[in-house]
TORRO-871927 format. One record per residue (C-alpha): residue in three letters; x, y, z negated. Coordinates in pm, 1 decimal. Layout:
// residues N
<rest:ALA | east:X | north:Y | up:Z> $
...
// end
This chain:
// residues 129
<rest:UNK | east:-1468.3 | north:681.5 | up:1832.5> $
<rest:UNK | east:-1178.6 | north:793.1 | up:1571.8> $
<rest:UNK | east:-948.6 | north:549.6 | up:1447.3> $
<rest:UNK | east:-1118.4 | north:568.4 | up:1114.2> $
<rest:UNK | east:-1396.0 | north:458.5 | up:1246.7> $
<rest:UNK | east:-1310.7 | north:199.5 | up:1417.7> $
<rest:UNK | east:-1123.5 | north:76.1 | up:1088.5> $
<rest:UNK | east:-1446.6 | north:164.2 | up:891.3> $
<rest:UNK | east:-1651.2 | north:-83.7 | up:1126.3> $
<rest:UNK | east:-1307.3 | north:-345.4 | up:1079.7> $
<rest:UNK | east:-1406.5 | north:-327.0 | up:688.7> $
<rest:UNK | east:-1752.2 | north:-370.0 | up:716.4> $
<rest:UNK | east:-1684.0 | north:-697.6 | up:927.8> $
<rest:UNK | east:-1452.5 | north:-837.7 | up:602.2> $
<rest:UNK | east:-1726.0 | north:-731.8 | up:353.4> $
<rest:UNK | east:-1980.9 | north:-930.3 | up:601.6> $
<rest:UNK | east:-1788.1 | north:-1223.1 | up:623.5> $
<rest:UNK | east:-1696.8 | north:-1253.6 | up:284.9> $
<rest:UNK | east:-2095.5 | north:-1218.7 | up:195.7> $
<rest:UNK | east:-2172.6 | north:-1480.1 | up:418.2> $
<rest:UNK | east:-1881.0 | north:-1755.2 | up:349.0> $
<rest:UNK | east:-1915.1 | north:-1671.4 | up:-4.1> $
<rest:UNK | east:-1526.0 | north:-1632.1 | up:12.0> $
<rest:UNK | east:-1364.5 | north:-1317.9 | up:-157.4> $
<rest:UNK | east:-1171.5 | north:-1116.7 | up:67.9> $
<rest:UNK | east:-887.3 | north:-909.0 | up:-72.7> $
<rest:UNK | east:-681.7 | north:-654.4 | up:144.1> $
<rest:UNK | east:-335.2 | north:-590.7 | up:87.9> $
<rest:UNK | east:-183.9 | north:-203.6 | up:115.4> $
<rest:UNK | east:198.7 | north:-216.6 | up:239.2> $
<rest:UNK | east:364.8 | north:95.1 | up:217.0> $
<rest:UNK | east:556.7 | north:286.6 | up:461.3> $
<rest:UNK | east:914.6 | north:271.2 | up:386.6> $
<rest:UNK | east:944.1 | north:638.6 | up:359.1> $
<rest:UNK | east:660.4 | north:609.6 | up:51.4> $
<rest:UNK | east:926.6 | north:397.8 | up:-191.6> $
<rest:UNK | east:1221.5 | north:628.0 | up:-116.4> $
<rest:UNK | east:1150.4 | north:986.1 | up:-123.9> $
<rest:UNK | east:1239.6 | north:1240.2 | up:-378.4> $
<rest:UNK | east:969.2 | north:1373.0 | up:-607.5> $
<rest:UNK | east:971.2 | north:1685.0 | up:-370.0> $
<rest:UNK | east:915.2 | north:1521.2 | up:-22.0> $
<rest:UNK | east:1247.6 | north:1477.7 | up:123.1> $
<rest:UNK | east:1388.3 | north:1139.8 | up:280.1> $
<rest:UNK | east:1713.1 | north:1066.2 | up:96.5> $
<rest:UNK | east:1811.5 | north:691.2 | up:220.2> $
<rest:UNK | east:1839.8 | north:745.2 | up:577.6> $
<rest:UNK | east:1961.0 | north:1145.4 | up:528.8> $
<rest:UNK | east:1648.4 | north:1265.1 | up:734.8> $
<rest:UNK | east:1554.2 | north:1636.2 | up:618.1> $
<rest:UNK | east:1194.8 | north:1648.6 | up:625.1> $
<rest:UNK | east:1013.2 | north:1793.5 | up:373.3> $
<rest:UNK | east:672.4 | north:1641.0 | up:321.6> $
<rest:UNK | east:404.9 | north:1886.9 | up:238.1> $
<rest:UNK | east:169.1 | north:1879.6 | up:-34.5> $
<rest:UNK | east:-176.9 | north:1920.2 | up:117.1> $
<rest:UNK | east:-376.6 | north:1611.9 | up:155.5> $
<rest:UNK | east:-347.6 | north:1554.2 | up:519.0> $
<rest:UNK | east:55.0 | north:1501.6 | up:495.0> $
<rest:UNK | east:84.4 | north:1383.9 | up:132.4> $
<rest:UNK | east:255.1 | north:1032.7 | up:65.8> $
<rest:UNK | east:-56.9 | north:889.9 | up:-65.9> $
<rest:UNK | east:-281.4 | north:970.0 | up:137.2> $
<rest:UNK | east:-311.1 | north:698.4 | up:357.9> $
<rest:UNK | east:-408.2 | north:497.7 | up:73.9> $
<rest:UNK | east:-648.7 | north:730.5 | up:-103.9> $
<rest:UNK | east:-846.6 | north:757.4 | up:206.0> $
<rest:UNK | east:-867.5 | north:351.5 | up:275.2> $
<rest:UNK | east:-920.1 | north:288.6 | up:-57.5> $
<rest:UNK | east:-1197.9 | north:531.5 | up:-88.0> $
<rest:UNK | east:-1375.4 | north:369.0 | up:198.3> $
<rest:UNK | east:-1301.3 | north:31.1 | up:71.4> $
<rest:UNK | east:-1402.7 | north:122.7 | up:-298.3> $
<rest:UNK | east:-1726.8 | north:218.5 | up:-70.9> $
<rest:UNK | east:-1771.8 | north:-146.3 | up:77.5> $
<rest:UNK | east:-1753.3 | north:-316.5 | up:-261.7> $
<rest:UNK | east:-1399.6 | north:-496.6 | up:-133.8> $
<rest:UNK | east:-1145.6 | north:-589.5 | up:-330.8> $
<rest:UNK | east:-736.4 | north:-483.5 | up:-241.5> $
<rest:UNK | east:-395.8 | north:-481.9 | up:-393.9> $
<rest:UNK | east:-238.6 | north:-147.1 | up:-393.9> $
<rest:UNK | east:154.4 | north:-289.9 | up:-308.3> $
<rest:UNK | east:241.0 | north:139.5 | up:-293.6> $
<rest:UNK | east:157.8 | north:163.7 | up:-678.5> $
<rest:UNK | east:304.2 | north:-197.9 | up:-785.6> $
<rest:UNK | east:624.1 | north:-113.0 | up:-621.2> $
<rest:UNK | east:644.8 | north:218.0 | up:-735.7> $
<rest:UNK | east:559.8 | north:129.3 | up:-1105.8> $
<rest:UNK | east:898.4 | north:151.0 | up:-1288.9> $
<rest:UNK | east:1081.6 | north:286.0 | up:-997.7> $
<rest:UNK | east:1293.3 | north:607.0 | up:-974.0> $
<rest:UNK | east:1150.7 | north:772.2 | up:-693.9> $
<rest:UNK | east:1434.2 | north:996.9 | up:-676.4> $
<rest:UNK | east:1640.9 | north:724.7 | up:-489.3> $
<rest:UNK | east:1597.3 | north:384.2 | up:-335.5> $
<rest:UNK | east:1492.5 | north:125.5 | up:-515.5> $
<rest:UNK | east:1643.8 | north:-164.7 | up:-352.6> $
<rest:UNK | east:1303.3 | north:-308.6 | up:-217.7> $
<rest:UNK | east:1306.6 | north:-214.5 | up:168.2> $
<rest:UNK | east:1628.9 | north:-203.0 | up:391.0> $
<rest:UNK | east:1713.7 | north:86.6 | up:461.1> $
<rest:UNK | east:1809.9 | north:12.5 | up:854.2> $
<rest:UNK | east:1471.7 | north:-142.6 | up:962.7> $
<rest:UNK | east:1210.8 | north:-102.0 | up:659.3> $
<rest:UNK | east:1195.2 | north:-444.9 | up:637.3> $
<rest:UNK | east:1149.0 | north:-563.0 | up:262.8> $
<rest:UNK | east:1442.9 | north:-714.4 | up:89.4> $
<rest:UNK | east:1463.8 | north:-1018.4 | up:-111.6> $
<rest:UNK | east:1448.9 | north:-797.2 | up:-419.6> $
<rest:UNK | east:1139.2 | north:-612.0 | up:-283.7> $
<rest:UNK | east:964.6 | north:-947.2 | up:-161.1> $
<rest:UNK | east:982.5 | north:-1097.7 | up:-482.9> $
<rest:UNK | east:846.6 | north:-749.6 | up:-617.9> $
<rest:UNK | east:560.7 | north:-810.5 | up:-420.1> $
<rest:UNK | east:509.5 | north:-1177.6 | up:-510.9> $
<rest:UNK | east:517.9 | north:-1076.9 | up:-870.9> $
<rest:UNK | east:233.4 | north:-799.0 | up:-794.6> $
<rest:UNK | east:52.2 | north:-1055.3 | up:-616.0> $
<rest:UNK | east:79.3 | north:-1338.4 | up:-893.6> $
<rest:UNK | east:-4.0 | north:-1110.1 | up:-1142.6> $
<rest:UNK | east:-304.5 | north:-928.3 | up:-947.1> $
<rest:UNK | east:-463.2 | north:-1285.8 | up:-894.7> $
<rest:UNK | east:-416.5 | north:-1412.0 | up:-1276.9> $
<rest:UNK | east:-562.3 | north:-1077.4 | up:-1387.8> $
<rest:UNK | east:-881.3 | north:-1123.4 | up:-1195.3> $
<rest:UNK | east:-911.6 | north:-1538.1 | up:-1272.0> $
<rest:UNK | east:-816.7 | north:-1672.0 | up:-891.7> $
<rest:UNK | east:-580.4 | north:-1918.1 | up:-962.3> $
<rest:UNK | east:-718.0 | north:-2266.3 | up:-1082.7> $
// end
């Protein structure tokens, strides 16, 4: 059994349990550090690592989301994308202050990014009293 699969059949259990507890489930994405500081063309700046990233689909930066989000588009499950709330108003041509660049870690600038994206996802889909 692939790892997809076995995340497939880790979906399906959310979209079960929400069903049942009548409880909306919403997944989170977190992106990889590498996904909020790389040039337009594929190469690591922030931690001077010269790897070009490909563009085909099985090495591209956004693939990791396209394909969970696809399968949880699939499920009927709800998510928060944090790859394209973070990188909305960014230059992706340099770092943009959210993750450290030592670790990956999120900073406080990038944690109250994602509070903000989180705030605003729930107000826009009436979850807050």
């Amino acid at each position: 059994q692939s790892q997809l699969q076995r995340f497939q059949l880790i979906l399906k259990g959310f979209k079960q349990l929400s069903s049942q507890s009548q409880v909306p489930v919403i997944l989170t994405f977190m992106p990889a550090p590498f996904q909020l500081t790389a040039h337009r063309e594929g190469i690591e700046v922030d931690n001077k690592i010269d790897i070009i990233i490909p563009e085909d689909k099985t090495t591209n930066q956004n693939y990791p989301q396209k394909i969970i989000i696809d399968q949880v588009n699939n499920l009927g499950l709800d998510y928060l994308d944090l790859l394209k709330s973070l990188r909305a108003g960014s230059n992706p041509e340099y770092s943009n202050g959210y993750v450290y660049k030592d670790d990956g870690h999120f900073t406080p600038t990038g944690n109250t990014a994602i509070a903000q994206s989180y705030l605003r996802y729930l107000q826009e889909n009436k979850l807050l009293p």
